[in-house]
matplotlib code that plots the C-alpha trace (Angstrom):
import matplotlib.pyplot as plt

x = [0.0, 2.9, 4.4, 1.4, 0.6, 4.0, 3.7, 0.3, 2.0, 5.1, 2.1, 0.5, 3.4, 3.1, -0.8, -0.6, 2.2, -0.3, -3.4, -1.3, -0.3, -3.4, -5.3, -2.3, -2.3, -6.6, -6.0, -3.4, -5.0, -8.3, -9.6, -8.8, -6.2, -5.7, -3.9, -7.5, -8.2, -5.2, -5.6, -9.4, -10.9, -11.0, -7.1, -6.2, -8.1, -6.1, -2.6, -0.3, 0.9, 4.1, 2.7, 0.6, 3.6, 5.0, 2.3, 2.5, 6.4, 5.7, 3.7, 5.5, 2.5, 5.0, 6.6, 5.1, 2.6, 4.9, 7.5, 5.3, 4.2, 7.6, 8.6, 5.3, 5.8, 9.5, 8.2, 5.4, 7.8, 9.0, 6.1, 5.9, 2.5, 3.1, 0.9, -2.8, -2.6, -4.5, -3.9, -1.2, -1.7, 0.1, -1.7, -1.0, -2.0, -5.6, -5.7, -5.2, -7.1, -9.9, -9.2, -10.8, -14.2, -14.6, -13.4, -15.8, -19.0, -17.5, -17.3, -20.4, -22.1, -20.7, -21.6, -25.0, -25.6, -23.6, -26.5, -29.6, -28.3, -27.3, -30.1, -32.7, -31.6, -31.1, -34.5, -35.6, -34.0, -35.1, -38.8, -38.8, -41.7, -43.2, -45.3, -42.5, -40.1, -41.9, -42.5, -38.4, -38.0, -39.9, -38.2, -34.3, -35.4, -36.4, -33.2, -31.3, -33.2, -34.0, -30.7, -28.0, -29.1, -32.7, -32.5, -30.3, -32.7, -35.9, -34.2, -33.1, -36.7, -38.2, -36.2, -34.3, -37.0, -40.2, -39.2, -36.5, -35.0, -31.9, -29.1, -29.0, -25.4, -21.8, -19.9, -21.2, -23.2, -21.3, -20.4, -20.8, -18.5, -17.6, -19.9, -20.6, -24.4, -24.3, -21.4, -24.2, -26.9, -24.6, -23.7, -27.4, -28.8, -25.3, -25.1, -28.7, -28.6, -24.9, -25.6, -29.3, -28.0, -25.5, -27.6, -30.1, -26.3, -25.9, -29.5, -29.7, -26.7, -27.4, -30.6, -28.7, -26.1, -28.4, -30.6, -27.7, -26.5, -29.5, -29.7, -26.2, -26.2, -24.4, -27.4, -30.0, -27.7, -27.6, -31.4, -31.3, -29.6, -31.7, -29.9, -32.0, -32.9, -31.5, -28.3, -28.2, -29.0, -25.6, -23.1, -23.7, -25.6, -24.2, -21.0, -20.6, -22.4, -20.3, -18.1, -19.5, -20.7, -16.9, -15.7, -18.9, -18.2, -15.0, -14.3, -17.4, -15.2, -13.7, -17.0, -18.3, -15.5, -17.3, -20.5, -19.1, -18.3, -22.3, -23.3, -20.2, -21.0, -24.8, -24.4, -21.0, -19.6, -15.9, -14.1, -12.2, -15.3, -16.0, -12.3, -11.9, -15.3, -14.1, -10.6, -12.0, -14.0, -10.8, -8.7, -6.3, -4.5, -2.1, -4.8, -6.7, -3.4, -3.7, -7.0, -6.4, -3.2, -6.1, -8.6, -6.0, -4.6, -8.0, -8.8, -5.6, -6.1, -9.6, -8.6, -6.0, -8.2, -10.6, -8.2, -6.8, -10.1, -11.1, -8.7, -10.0, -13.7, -13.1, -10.2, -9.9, -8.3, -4.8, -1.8, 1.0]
y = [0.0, 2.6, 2.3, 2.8, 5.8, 6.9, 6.2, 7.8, 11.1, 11.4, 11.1, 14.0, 16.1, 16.7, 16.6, 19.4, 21.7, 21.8, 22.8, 26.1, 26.2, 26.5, 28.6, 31.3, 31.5, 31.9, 34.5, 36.2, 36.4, 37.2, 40.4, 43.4, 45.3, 44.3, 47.4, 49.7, 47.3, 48.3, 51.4, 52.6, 53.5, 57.4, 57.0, 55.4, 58.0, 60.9, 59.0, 59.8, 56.1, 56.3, 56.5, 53.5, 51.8, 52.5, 50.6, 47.5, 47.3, 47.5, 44.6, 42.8, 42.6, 44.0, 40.4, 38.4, 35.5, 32.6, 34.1, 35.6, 32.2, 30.7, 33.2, 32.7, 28.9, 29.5, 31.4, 28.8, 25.8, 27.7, 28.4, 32.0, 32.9, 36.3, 39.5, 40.4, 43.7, 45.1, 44.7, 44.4, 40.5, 37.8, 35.5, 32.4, 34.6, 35.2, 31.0, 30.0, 32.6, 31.4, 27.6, 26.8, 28.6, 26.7, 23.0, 23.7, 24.4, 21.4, 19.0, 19.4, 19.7, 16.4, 14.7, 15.8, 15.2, 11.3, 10.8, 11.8, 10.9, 7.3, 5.9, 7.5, 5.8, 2.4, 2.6, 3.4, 0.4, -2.0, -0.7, -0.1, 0.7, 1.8, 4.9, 5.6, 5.0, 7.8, 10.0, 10.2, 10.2, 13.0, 14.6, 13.8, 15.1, 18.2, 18.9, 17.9, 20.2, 23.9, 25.8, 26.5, 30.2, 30.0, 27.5, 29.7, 33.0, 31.2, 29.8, 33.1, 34.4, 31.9, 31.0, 34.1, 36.7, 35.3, 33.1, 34.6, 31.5, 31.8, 34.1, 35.5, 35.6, 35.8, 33.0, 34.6, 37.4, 41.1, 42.0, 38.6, 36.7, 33.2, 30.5, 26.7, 27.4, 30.2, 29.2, 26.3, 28.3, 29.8, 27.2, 25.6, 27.4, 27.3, 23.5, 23.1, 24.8, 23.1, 19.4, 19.7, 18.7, 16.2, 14.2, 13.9, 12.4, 10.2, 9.0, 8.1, 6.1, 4.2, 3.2, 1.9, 0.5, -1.5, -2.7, -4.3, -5.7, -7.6, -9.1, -11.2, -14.6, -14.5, -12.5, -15.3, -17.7, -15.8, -15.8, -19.1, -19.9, -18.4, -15.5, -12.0, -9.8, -7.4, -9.2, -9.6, -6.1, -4.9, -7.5, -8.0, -5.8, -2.6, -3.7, -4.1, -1.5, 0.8, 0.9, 2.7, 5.2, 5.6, 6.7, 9.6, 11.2, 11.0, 12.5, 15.2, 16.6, 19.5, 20.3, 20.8, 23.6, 25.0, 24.9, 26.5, 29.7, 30.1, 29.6, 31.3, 34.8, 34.4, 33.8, 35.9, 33.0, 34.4, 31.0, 30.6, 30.8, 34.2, 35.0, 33.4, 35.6, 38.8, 38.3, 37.4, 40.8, 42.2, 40.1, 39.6, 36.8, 36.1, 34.9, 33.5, 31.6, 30.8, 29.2, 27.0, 25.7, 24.5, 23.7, 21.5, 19.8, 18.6, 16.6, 15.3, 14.1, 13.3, 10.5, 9.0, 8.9, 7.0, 4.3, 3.9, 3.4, 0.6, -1.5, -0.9, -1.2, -4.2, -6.3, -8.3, -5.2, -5.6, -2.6, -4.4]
z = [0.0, 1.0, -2.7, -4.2, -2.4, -3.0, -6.9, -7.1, -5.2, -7.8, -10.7, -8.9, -9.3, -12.8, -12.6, -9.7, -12.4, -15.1, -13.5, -11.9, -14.9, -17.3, -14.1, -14.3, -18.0, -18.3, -15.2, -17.0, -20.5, -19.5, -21.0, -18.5, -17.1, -13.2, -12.7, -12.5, -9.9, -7.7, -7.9, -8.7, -12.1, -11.6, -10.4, -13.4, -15.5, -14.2, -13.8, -16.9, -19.1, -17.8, -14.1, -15.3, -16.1, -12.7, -11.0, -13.6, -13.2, -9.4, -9.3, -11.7, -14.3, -17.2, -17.3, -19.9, -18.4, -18.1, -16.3, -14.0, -13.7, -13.1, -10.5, -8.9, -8.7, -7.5, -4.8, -4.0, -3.7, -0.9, 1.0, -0.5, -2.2, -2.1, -1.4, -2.9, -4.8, -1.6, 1.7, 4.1, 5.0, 2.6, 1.0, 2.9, 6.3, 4.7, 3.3, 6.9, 7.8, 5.6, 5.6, 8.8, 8.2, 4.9, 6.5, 9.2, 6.3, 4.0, 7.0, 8.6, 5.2, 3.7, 7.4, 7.3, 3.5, 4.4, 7.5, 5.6, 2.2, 2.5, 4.7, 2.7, -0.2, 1.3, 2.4, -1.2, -2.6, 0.1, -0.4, -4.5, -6.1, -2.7, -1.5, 0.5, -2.7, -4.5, -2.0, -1.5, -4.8, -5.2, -2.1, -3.4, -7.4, -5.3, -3.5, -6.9, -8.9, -6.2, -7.0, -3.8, -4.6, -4.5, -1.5, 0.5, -0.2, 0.5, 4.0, 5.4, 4.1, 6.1, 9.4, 9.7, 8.8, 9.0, 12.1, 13.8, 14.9, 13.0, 12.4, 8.7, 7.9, 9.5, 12.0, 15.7, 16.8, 16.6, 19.4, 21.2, 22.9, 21.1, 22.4, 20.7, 20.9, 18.8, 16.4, 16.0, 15.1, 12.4, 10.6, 10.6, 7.5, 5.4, 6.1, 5.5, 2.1, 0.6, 2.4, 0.7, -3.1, -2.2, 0.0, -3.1, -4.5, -2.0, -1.8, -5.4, -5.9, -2.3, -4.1, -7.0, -5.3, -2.9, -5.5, -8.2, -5.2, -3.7, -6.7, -6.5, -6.0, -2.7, -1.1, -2.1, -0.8, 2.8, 2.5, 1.9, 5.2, 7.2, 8.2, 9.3, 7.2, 8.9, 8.8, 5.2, 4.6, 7.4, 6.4, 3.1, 1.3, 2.8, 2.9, -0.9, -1.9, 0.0, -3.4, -5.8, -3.2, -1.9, -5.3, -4.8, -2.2, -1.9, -5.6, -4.5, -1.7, -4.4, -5.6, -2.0, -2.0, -4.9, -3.8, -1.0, -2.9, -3.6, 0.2, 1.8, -0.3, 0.4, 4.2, 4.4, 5.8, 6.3, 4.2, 1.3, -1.2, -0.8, -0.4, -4.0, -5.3, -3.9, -5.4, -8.7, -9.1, -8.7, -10.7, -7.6, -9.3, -5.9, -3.8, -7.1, -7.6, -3.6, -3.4, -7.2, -5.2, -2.4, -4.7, -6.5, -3.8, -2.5, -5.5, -6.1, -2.4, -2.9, -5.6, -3.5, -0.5, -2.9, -3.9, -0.3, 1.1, -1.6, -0.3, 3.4, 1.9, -0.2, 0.9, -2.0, -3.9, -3.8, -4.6, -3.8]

ax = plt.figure().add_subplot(projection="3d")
ax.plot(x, y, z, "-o")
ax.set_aspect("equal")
plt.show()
């Protein structure tokens, strides 16, 4: 298992160099000049070329694309990602600064969306063709189909305004000192509203997985033997249906980051989403750069969690 790992990290490697590199590039030829961001639009109207100039050479946007991308990556390999065009904090101050917020929304959504999610669609495959089939059906196509937006609106509409039992956006209360109960009731609607979708994910391919697998041979055979059904279902059904639905969520784990851009600038939930929107209104390519060298990482790491944990899923795959 170790050497595969290792092999599958030194085929990363490459992998991880051309995404930063095709991300820097689009960032860099995209139509704009970042330099009226830095400074202000009525600023750049009044400056002369040559003070323009100033400001590019400053920030060393007069180098052509790939060596700014070079020097940037030199710099990175070193634990350097340098400074946004604004602000005083670098850019690896404001990730770490950001990261926990976002793990915190991505973990208890993809916990929440793993509870609801998987039962739900056990229970739809054990009773197909049910009431209770259709009725979740019709509850999972619902969550698949109600955009993050609209969802997130209609929620704050309803429990923060209408009800008043919820907080409408932020981590904690201003001016409050930091308690559990109310970082809780924060992170209610934004988990509600990013865990709703993906346990429709999870609910659907449960029900597929559970129903090609009660029909295997192996599970008539424990039928046959007089086993519970309950313990057919737990130790054999489950258990090898667990497969497909491991390769699901654990290769979803970079697009809950990218749901969480959605949720995070609805609630103003102070993670790396809306640290990514914000920056890309303003064409900051340093903590652009920043968060793609997350958001890269986590699926490289996503697909090699997936392969490590078919072997602890399924212990007839071998690496070695």
């Amino acid at each position: 298992m170790s050497r595969y790992i290792v092999n599958r990290l030194l085929v990363s490697i490459p992998v991880f160099f051309g995404i930063t590199l095709i991300v820097f590039g689009l960032f860099a030829l995209s139509p704009g000049d970042p330099v009226i961001n830095i400074i202000g639009f009525a600023s750049y109207v009044e400056m002369t070329p040559d003070q323009v100039e100033a400001v590019r050479i400053q920030f060393g946007l007069d180098q052509p694309w790939i060596i700014r991308y070079f020097r940037w990556l030199g710099d990175a390999l070193q634990g350097d990602l340098g400074f946004p065009f604004k602000g005083s904090m670098s850019v690896t101050e404001l990730l770490m600064d950001r990261l926990g917020p976002t793990l915190v929304l991505m973990g208890s959504s993809l916990l929440v969306s793993i509870i609801i999610g998987i039962p739900v669609g056990v229970i739809m495959g054990l009773r197909q063709y049910s009431l209770t089939d259709y009725f979740l059906t019709v509850v999972v196509f619902f969550n698949l189909s109600i955009p993050s937006f609209f969802l997130a609106l209609g929620s704050i509409y309803i429990f923060a305004l209408k009800l008043d039992l919820l907080p409408t956006s932020g981590m904690q209360t201003i001016g409050a000192p930091f308690s559990v109960t109310d970082r809780l009731l924060h992170l209610i609607l934004p988990t509600m509203v990013l865990s709703s979708f993906y346990s429709g994910v999870w609910a659907r391919y449960a029900r597929s997985s559970i129903l090609e697998v009660l029909g295997q041979d192996y599970i008539r055979t424990a039928r046959a033997k007089g086993l519970l059904e309950w313990t057919v279902i737990a130790r054999h059904a489950f258990r090898n249906a667990l497969l497909p639905l491991v390769t699901v969520v654990t290769l979803s784990l970079p697009q809950l980051l990218g749901g969480a851009i959605i949720v995070e600038t609805i609630f103003q939930w102070p993670g790396m989403g809306m640290l990514g929107w914000r920056a890309t209104t303003t064409r900051d390519y340093p903590i652009l750069m920043g968060v793609t060298l997350i958001s890269a990482s986590m699926i490289l790491l996503s697909n090699l969690l997936a392969d490590v944990l078919y072997g602890l899923v399924d212990p007839r795959i071998r690496y070695e």
